[in-house]
C-alpha positions, 0 to 999 in steps of 0.5 A: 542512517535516515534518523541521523539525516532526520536528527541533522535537519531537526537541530537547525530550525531554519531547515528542521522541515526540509526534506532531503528526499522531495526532490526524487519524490515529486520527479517520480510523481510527475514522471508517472503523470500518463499513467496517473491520468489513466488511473483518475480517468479509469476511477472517474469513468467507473463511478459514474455507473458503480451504483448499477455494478453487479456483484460479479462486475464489482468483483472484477473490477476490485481485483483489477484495483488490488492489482494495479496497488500491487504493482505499483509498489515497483517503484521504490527509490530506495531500490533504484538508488533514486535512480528514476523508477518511475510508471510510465506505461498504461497499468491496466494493459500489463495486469494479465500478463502479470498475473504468472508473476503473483506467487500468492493470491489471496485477493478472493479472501479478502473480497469474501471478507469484505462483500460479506461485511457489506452483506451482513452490517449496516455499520462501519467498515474501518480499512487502514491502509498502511502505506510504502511509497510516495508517487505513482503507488500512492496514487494508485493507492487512493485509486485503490481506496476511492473506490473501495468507499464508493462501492461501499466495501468501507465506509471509513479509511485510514491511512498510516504514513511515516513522521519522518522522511525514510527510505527516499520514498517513504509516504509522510503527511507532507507527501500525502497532502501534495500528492492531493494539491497536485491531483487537484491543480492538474490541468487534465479533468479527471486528476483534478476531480480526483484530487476534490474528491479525496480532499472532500473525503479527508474533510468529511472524516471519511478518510484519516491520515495519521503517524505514529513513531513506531513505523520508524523504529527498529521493532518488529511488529510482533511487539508492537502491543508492547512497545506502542499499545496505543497503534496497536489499540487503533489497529484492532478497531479495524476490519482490514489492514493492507500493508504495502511493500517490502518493508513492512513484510519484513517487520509482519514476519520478524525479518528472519530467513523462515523456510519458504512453506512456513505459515504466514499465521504463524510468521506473524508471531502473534501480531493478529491486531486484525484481518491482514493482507500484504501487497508487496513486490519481493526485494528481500529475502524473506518468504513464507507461505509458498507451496512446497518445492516453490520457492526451490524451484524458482531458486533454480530458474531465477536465482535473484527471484526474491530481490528484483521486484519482479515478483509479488504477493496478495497474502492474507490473514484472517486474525483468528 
């Protein structure tokens, strides 16, 4: 459907670059604004002292980030029809809270992963984030990603969005390149600092945005080797991919009804490009790596646990 949309726009020049899905996309933006402006003022407030951070406070504070990235896969368009789905309330407040809601957490492997790479190298550490949705996730997103630069747990992101509009919100280089205009010409300090900043990064080459025809195919991403060798060549050259939302899940796990204590190694399929973590808030269902009897039991006390968006994962793969 959304090809058909792409493809009808495509064939009449003078609207081939027009989005359908603008609209619903920039509302969410501003609509998220409060809680945009605590994310920036949170980042900008934490730079000023990172250098002086401890290994523990700089722990805690990359678990809170993670989180907050977390959650803001929550507001997806094409769940909520395009209904308003919008953050409004302050992210940090509801993060302990939220905490009962994560099924799996595997954010203490990728912290290890990562504080050791900064330990043991001076080279480069490649992050590719690939991203979900446009508005206040990929905000936070950035938040997410500005901070991983400046504590030095990456020296280079890389940010991978889809080449057509998809899925209402889906992020596209369009999305990606307002979302900074936008920080940058807010009329609050800290989003608009945010907003040089994260332009300065793209300029500097420190921070990539590329697409690929892949992320909009049908395929999952156990074939990826074969059918686009040239992505997974570029993903390989990276230390951590974090994928974010339901989709990508999806296609990491080949869409198929696994058993709920199924490896996540082993769902994967062999798609092992390099280290891997999923971020993403259960809206289908499809499930791997629980413990035993988790999934049943949750089954029995919420039926709709797996579509509602109210529960979510941190689920990593070490590649090897």
């Amino acid at each position: 459907m959304y090809r058909r949309i792409h493809e009808a726009l495509v064939q009449n020049p003078p609207i081939s670059e027009f989005d359908v899905f603008k609209e619903e996309k920039s509302h969410g933006f501003f609509e998220s604004q409060q809680a945009i402006i605590v994310l920036s003022t949170y980042l900008q407030e934490l730079l000023k002292n990172i250098e002086d951070l401890d290994e523990k406070h700089l722990q805690e504070e990359f678990l809170k980030l993670f989180q907050v990235s977390l959650w803001g896969n929550k507001c997806d368009l094409s769940i909520s029809g395009g209904k308003d789905n919008s953050q409004r309330s302050n992210p940090f407040q509801a993060l302990e809270g939220l905490k009962s809601f994560i099924l799996v957490d595997h954010l203490e492997k990728v912290w290890s992963l990562l504080i050791n790479k900064k330990k043991t190298t001076a080279q480069t550490t490649r992050i590719d984030i690939v991203l979900d949705n446009a508005g206040f996730e990929l905000a936070a997103d950035l938040v997410m990603a500005d901070f991983l630069l400046a504590s030095k747990l990456a020296t280079e992101i890389h940010f991978h969005g889809k080449s057509m509009p998809w899925y209402v919100s889906d992020t596209t280089k369009q999305d990606f390149n307002w979302t900074i205009r936008q920080m940058k010409s807010a009329n609050h300090k800290w989003m608009s600092r945010c907003g040089v900043s994260w332009e300065g990064n793209l300029k500097k080459g420190v921070w990539v945005y590329q697409d690929h025809l892949f992320w909009t195919l049908p395929h999952e991403f156990s074939s990826m080797a074969k059918v686009s060798s040239d992505l997974y060549t570029e993903l390989h050259k990276s230390n951590l991919i974090i994928f974010k939302g339901d989709l990508n899940y999806r296609k990491l796990v080949g869409d198929r009804k696994w058993d709920f204590t199924v490896p996540f190694h082993q769902a994967l399929n062999n798609f092992h490009p390099a280290p891997l973590c999923s971020l993403r808030t259960l809206k289908c269902d499809i499930q791997v790596g629980l413990k035993p009897g988790q999934g049943e039991e949750l089954t029995h006390s919420e039926p709709e646990w797996m579509i509602i968006g109210k529960y979510g994962i941190i689920q990593f793969d070490a590649a090897s």
